[in-house]
C-alpha positions in Angstrom: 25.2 115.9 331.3 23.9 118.2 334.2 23.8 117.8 337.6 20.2 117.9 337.4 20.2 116.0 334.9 22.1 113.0 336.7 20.4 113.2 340.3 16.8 113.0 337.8 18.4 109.2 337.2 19.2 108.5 340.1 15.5 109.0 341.4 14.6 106.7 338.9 16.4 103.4 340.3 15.2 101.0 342.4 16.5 101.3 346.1 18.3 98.2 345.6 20.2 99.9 342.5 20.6 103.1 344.9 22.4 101.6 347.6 24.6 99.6 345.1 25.7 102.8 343.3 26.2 104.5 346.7 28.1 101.4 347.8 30.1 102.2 344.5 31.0 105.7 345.8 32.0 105.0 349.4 34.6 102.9 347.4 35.8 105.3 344.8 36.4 107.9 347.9 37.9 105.5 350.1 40.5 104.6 347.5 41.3 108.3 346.6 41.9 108.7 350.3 44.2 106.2 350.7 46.0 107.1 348.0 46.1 110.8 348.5 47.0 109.8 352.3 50.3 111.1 353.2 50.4 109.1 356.9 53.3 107.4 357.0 53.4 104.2 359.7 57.4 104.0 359.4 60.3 106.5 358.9 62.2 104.8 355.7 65.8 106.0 356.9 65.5 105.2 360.7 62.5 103.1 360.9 60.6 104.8 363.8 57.1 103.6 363.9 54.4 106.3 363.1 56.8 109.0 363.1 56.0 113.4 362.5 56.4 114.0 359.2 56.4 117.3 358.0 56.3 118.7 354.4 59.6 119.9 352.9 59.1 121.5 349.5 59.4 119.8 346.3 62.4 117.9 344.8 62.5 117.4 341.1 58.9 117.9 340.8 57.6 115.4 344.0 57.1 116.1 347.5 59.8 116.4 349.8 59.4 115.6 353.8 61.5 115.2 356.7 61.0 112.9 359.3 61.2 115.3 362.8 62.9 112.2 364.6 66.0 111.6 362.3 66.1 114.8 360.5 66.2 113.5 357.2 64.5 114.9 354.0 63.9 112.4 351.5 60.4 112.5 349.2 57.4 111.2 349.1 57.8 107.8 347.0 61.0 106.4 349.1 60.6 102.9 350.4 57.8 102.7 348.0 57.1 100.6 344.6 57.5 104.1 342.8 60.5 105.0 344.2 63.5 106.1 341.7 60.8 105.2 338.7 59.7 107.5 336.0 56.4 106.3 336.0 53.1 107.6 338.3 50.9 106.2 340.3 48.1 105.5 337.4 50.8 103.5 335.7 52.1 101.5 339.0 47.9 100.7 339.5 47.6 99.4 336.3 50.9 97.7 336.5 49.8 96.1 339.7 46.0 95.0 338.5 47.5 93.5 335.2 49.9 91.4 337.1 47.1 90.0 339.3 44.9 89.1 336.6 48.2 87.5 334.6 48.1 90.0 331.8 50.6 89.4 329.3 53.7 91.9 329.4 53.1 93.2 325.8 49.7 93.7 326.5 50.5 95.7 329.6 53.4 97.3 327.8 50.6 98.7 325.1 48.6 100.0 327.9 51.1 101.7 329.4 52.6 103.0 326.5 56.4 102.0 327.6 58.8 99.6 326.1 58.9 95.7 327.9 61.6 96.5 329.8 60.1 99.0 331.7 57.3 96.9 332.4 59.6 93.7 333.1 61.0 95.3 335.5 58.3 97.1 337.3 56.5 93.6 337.4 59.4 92.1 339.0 59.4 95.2 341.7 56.0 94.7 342.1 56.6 90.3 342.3 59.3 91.2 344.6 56.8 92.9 347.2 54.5 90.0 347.0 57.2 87.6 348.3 58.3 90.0 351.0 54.6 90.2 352.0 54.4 86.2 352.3 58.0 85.9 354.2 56.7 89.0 356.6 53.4 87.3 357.5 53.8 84.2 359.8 52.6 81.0 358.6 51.0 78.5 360.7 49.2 75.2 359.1 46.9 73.6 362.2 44.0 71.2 362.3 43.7 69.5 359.0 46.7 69.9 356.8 47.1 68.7 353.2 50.5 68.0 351.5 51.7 67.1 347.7 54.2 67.9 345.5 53.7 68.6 341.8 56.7 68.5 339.2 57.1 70.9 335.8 60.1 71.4 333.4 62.8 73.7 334.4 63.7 76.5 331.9 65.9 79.2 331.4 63.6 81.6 329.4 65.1 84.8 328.6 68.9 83.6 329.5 71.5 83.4 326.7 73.7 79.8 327.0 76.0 78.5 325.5 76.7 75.3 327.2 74.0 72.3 328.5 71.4 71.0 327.3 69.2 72.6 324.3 66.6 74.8 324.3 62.8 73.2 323.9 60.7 74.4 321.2 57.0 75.1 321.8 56.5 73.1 325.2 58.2 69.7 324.3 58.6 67.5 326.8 62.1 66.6 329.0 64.2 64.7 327.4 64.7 62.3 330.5 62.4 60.1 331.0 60.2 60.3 334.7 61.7 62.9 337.9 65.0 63.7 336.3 66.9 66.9 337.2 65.1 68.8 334.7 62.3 68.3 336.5 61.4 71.0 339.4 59.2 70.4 342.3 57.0 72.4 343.6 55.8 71.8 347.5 52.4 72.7 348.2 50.4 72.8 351.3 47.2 74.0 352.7 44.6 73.4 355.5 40.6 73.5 356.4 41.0 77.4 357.0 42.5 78.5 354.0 45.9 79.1 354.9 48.5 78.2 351.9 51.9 77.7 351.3 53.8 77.3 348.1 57.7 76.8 347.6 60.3 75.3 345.2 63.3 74.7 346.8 65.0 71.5 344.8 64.8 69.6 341.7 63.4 65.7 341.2 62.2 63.6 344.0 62.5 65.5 347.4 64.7 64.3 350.2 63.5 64.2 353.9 65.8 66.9 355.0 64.2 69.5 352.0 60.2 68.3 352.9 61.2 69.3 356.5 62.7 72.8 355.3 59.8 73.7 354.1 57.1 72.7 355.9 58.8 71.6 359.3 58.2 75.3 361.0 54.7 75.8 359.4 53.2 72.7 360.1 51.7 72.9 364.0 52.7 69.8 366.1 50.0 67.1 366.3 48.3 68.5 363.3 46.4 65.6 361.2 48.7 65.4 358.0 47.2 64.1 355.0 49.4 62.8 352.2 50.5 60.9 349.6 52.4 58.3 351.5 55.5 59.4 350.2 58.6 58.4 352.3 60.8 61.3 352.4 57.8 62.9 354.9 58.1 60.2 357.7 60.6 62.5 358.9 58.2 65.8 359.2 55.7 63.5 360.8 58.0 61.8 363.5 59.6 65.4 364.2 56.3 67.5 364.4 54.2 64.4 365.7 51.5 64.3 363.2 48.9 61.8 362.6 49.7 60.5 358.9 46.7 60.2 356.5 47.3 58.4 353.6 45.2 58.5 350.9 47.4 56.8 347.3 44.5 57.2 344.9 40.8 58.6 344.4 39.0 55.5 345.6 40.4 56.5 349.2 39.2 60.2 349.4 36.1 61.1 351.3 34.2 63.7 351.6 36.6 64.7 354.5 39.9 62.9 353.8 40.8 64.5 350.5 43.8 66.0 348.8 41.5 67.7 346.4 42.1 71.1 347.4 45.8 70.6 347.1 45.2 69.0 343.6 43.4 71.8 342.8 46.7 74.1 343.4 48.5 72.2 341.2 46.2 72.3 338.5 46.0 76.1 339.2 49.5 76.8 338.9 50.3 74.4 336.0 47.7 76.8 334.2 49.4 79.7 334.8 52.6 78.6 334.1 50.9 77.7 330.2 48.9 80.8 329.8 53.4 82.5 331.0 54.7 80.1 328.2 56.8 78.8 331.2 59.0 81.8 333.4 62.9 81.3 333.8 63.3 79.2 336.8 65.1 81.5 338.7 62.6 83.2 339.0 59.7 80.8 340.0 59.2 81.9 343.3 57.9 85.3 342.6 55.7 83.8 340.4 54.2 80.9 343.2 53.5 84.5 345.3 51.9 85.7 342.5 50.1 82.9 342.8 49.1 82.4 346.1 47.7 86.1 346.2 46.0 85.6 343.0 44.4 82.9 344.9 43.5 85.1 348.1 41.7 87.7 345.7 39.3 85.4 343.7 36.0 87.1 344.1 37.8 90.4 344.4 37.2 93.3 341.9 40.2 95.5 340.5 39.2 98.0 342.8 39.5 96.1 346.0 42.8 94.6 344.8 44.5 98.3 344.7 43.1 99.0 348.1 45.1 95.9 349.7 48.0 96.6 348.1 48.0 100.4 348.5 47.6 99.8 352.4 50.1 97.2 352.4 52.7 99.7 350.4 52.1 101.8 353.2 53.2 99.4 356.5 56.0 97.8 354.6 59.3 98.8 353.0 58.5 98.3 349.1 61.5 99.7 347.1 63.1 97.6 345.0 66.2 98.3 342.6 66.9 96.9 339.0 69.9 95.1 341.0 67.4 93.7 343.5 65.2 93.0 340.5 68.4 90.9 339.0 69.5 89.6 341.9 67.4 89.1 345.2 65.7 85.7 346.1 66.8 83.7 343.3 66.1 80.5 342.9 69.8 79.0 342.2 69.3 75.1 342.4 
């Protein structure tokens, strides 16, 4: 089709349709910008914020800089998601949309055209850089502040034993009855604004000392705390001064006092854990960050979602090793 041709159909649209498409276009060019953007806000070898970089040639078929306040040459992908990979930046942006709509790894594998553990690996990179981005950005729950725990079965997916207990077959159920230690728990907590925060960090009932682990810095003093009434969170509420809402069952909520949204979480999260067939528990954490920005972006198109995390790739260290991948953040409990 012509030029011509193509500006003839444009005339034809409505002005509403017009600005849309032209809408369209501004975002097309600002991704290709951002991507193509070679600003750099930190030296990867010495750190320096917004630092000269200059161009240095070509290494092995990708651009080489040096940074003009340490000296060093290193090229263009290091402390990025694509450093030391074999695959390019279309690949890495599908990668990165698939994860975020919870595409299944031998779908993405087929896309991609590369063997799982390729992809199980660049997913874990790319999980990696999610929980980074959650540890990075401070966490403060004020005002209204809702608290629950949620339980599901542990599992060791994709780990060879040959000791403890057996494997389960197509979702069974535990084989101890009510919170045993095959059970994991899952905090969650959120407020009024939006704000969430989601972490495992034991297994069966919590104790006081673990509820105020996780939410004793994030929770802002004389915030109004609405729970469950369990008792392992007098602790958090004497030591952060809270006023305690209890609310034990649905005849107590109100259209204010509520642990629907926290509910909600958990009914979220229990629903991608299905649609995963479960993940090994070790790592269950990446996956609650997967979560919690899956969460963030609801409304978002696949477009948008590249353009956060392209920006973000750029004002944080993102390179992660197959070691790393192996062995950073585990959850060992």
């Amino acid at each position: 089709m012509q030029n011509t041709d193509i500006l003839n159909l444009f005339n034809q649209l409505t002005d509403f349709q017009k600005e849309k498409i032209q809408r369209e276009l501004r975002n097309y060019i600002q991704f290709n910008e951002t991507v193509e953007s070679t600003h750099y806000a930190f030296c990867p070898v010495c750190g320096i914020q917004e630092p000269k970089i200059i161009k240095k040639g070509f290494l092995n078929g990708k651009q080489r800089v040096e940074c003009q306040s340490c000296f060093h040459k290193f090229v263009q992908t290091r402390g990025k998601l694509r450093y030391n990979s074999h695959q390019n930046e279309e690949h890495w942006s599908i990668l990165i949309v698939y994860t975020l709509n919870a595409v299944p790894l031998l779908e993405t594998a087929a896309k991609l055209d590369c063997i799982v553990d390729t992809v199980f690996h660049m997913r874990h990179r790319f999980l990696l850089l999610l929980e980074q981005l959650i540890y990075e950005q401070p966490l403060v729950l004020e005002g209204i502040v809702e608290i629950d725990e949620t339980y599901i079965n542990d599992g060791y997916k994709g780990i060879k034993r040959t000791s403890g207990r057996k494997a389960r077959k197509h979702g069974e159920r535990a084989k101890k009855r009510g919170l045993s230690e095959e059970k994991l728990c899952i905090f969650m907590g959120t407020n009024r604004l939006g704000q969430e925060l989601v972490q495992c960090v034991n297994r069966a009932r919590p104790s006081s000392q673990e509820v105020v682990q996780v939410f004793g810095d994030v929770i802002q003093a004389k915030s109004i705390l609405i729970n469950d009434g369990l008792f392992s969170n007098y602790d958090l509420i004497e030591q952060n001064q809270l006023t305690s809402v209890i609310v034990s069952d649905h005849q107590e909520f109100t259209s204010t006092v509520h642990l629907n949204t926290v509910n909600n979480m958990h009914s979220g999260f229990k629903a991608l854990y299905r649609h995963y067939r479960g993940v090994s528990t070790k790592y269950l954490n990446r996956y609650l960050a997967l979560f919690i920005f899956m969460r963030r972006f609801i409304g978002m198109d696949d477009q948008e979602k590249l353009m956060v995390f392209l920006s973000k790739t750029k004002e944080t260290f993102a390179s992660f090793t197959k070691v790393m991948v192996k062995s950073m953040n585990l959850l060992t409990i």
